[in-house]
C-alpha positions in Angstrom: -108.6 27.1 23.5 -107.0 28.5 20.5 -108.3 27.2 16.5 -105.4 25.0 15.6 -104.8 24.7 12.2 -104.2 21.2 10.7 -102.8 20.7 7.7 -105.1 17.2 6.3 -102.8 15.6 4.1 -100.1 13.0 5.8 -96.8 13.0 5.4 -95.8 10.0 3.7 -92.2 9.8 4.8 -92.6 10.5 8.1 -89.5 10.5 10.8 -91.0 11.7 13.5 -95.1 11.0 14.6 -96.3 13.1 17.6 -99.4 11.7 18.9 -101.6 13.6 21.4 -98.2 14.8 23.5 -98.9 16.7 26.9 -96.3 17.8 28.8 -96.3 19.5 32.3 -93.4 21.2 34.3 -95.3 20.2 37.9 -99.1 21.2 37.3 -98.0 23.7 34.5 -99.5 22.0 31.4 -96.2 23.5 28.6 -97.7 21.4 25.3 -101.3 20.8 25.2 -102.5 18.3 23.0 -99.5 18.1 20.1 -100.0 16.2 16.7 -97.5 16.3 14.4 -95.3 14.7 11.6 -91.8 15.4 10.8 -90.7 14.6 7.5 -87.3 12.4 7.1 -84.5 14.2 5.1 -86.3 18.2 6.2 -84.7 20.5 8.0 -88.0 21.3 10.0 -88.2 24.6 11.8 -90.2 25.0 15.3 -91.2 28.9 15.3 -92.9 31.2 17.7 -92.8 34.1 20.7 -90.4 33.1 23.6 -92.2 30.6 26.0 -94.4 29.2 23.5 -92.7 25.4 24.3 -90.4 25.3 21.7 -87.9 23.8 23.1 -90.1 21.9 25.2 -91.2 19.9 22.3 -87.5 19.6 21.0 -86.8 18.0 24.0 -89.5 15.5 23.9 -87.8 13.8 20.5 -84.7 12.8 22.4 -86.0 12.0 26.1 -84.2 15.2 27.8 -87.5 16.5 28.8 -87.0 13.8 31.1 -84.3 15.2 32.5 -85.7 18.3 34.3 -87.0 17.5 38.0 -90.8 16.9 38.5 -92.2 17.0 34.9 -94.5 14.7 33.2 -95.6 13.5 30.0 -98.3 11.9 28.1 -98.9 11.2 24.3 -96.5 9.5 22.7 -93.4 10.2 20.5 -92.5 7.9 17.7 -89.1 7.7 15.5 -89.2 5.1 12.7 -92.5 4.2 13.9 -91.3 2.8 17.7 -92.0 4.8 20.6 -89.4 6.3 21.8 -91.0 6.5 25.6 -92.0 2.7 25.7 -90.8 1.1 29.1 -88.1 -1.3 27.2 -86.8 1.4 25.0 -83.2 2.1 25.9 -82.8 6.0 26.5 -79.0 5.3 25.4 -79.8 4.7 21.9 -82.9 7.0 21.3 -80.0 9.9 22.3 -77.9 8.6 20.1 -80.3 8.2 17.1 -81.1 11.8 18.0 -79.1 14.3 18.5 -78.8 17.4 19.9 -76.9 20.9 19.4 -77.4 23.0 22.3 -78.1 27.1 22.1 -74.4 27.3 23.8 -71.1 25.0 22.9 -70.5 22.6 25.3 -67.0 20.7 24.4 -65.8 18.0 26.4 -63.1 19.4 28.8 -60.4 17.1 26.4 -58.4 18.2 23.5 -60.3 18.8 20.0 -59.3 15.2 18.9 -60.8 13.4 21.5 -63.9 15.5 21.9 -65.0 13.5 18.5 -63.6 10.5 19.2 -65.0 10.0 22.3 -68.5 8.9 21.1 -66.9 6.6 18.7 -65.1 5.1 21.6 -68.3 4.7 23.9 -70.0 2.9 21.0 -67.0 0.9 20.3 -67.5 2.2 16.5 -64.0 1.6 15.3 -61.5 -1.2 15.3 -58.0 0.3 15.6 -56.4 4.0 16.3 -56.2 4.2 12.0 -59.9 4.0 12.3 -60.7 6.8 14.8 -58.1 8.7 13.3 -59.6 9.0 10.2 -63.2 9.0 11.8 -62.3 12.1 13.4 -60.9 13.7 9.9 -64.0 12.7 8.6 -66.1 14.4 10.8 -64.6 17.4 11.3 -64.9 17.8 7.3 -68.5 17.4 7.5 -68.5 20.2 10.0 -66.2 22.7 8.4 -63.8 22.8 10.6 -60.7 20.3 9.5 -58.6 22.8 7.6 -58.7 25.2 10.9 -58.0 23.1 13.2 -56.0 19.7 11.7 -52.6 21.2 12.8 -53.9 21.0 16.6 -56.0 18.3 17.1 -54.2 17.7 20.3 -55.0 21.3 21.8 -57.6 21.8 24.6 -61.4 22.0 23.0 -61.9 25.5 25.1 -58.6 27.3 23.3 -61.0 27.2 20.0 -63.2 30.3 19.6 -67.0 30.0 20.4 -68.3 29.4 16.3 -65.6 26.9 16.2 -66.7 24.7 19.7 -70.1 24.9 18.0 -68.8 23.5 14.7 -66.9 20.6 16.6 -69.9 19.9 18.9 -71.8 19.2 15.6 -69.1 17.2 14.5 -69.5 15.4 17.9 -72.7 14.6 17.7 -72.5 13.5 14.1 -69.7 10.9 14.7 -71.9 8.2 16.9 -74.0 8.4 13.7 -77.3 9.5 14.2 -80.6 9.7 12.1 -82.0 13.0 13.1 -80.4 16.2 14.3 -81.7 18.6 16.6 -80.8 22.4 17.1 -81.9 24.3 20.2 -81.4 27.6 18.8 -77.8 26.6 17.8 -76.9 29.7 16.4 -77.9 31.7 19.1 -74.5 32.9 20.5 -72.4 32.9 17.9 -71.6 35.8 15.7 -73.0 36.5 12.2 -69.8 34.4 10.4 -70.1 31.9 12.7 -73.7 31.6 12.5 -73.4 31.3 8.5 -71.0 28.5 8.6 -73.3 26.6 10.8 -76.6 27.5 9.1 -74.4 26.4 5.8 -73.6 22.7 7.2 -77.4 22.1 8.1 -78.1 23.0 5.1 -75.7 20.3 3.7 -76.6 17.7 5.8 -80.3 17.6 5.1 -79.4 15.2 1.9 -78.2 12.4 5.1 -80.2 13.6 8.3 -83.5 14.7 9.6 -83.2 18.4 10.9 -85.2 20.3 13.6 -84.5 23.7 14.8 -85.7 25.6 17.2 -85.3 30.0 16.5 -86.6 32.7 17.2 -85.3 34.8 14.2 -87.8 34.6 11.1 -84.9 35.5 9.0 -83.2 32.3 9.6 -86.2 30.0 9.6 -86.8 31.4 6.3 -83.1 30.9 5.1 -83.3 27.1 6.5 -86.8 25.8 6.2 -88.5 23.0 4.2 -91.4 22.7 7.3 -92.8 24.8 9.7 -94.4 24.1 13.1 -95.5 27.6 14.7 -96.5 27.5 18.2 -98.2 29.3 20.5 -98.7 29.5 24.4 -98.0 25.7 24.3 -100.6 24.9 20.9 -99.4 23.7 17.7 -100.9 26.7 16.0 -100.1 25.7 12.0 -97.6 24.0 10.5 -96.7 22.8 6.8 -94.4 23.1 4.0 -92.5 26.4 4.4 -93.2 28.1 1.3 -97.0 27.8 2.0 -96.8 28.8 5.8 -94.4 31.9 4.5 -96.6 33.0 1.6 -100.0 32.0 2.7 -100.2 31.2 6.3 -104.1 30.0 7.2 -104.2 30.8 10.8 -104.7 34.7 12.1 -102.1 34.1 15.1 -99.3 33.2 11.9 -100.1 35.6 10.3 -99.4 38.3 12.9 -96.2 36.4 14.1 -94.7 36.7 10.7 -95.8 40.3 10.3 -93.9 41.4 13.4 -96.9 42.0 15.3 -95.6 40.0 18.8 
């Protein structure tokens, strides 16, 4: 069993409470024994080698875990202070309080209009087509993508390039309104241009929404992050405010991560 180091102070405007989490994929244990708070309006970054449970983790906060045959989970994940795997929560909602942006854009096979109105038309978040129409305007705004793409709105999703689908899959996901946004290495595929333009909107956003990425570039969790989680081998290893993990970080296995060592 690895040290873990815990930061002893609590985070007083906490989002996001993980509270002695396990999670197995069959009799694989992937996260062993995971406390940890998020802070609300953060972009939070999950760090570590590839196959440290990551993304395992990410997908505990919106019930996907779920979602892969034969796994199992224990512990318990609380947003706003509810948790979120209580038998008479409704899985609908948590996934719409939360969010997700996938490593790879995944637009609705409909034109670039409808990909962000469709949420809003599940939820029944409008009234009339003025609404929607100026729902989706809104959106894509907040995503950076309106001037390039307000001249053909009705075109398919799939003629956009692959930085765009990203941008309107974020725009997506923030039209049914969520509280907290999560990015599974969300820049992963995209080019360096696109990747700025995305990195740039979270950045924005943080002021409205909770964010938590998942990378595996240290360059970028050092461009985006106000909180760190580092993981290893399914441990939460360290985590705490970035500027402290970066400049000081208290556990040995940090320390080598962030010096290139593995």
């Amino acid at each position: 069993m690895l040290r873990v180091t815990r930061y002893k102070e609590k985070i007083m405007d906490a989002h996001i409470q993980v509270k002695n989490l396990n999670a197995y994929y069959g009799k694989q244990l992937a996260l062993k024994d995971i406390n940890i708070e998020i802070p609300k309006n953060q972009i939070t970054v999950i760090m570590g080698p590839s196959g440290c449970g990551k993304t395992t983790l990410l997908k505990t906060f919106n019930r996907f875990f779920e979602l892969t045959e034969n796994t199992q989970l224990t512990g318990e994940v609380l947003v706003d202070g509810e948790n979120i795997y209580n038998k008479d929560i409704d899985v609908t909602e948590v996934r719409k309080i939360v969010g997700l942006l996938a490593q790879r854009p995944s637009p609705l096979p409909m034109s670039i209009y409808d990909n962000v109105a469709y949420g809003m038309h599940i939820h029944h978040m409008r009234k009339n087509r003025e609404e929607y129409k100026d729902g989706v305007k809104h959106y894509l705004e907040i995503a950076g993508l309106w001037e390039e793409v307000q001249n053909r709105l009705n075109e398919p999703a799939t003629s956009l390039s692959i930085g765009q689908q990203q941008r309107l899959c974020l725009a997506r996901g923030l039209a049914v309104e969520p509280e907290i946004i999560l990015g599974d290495e969300p820049t992963s595929a995209l080019d360096p241009i696109s990747s700025q333009h995305i990195e740039s909107r979270l950045l924005d956003l943080k002021k409205q929404y909770t964010t938590i990425i998942v990378t595996h570039t240290l360059r970028q969790a050092k461009r985006l992050a106000d909180y760190v989680i580092f993981m290893y081998l399914g441990e939460l290893i360290e985590a705490g405010p970035a500027k402290e993990v970066f400049s000081n970080p208290k556990h040995e296995r940090t320390k080598q991560y962030l010096e290139g060592l593995f």
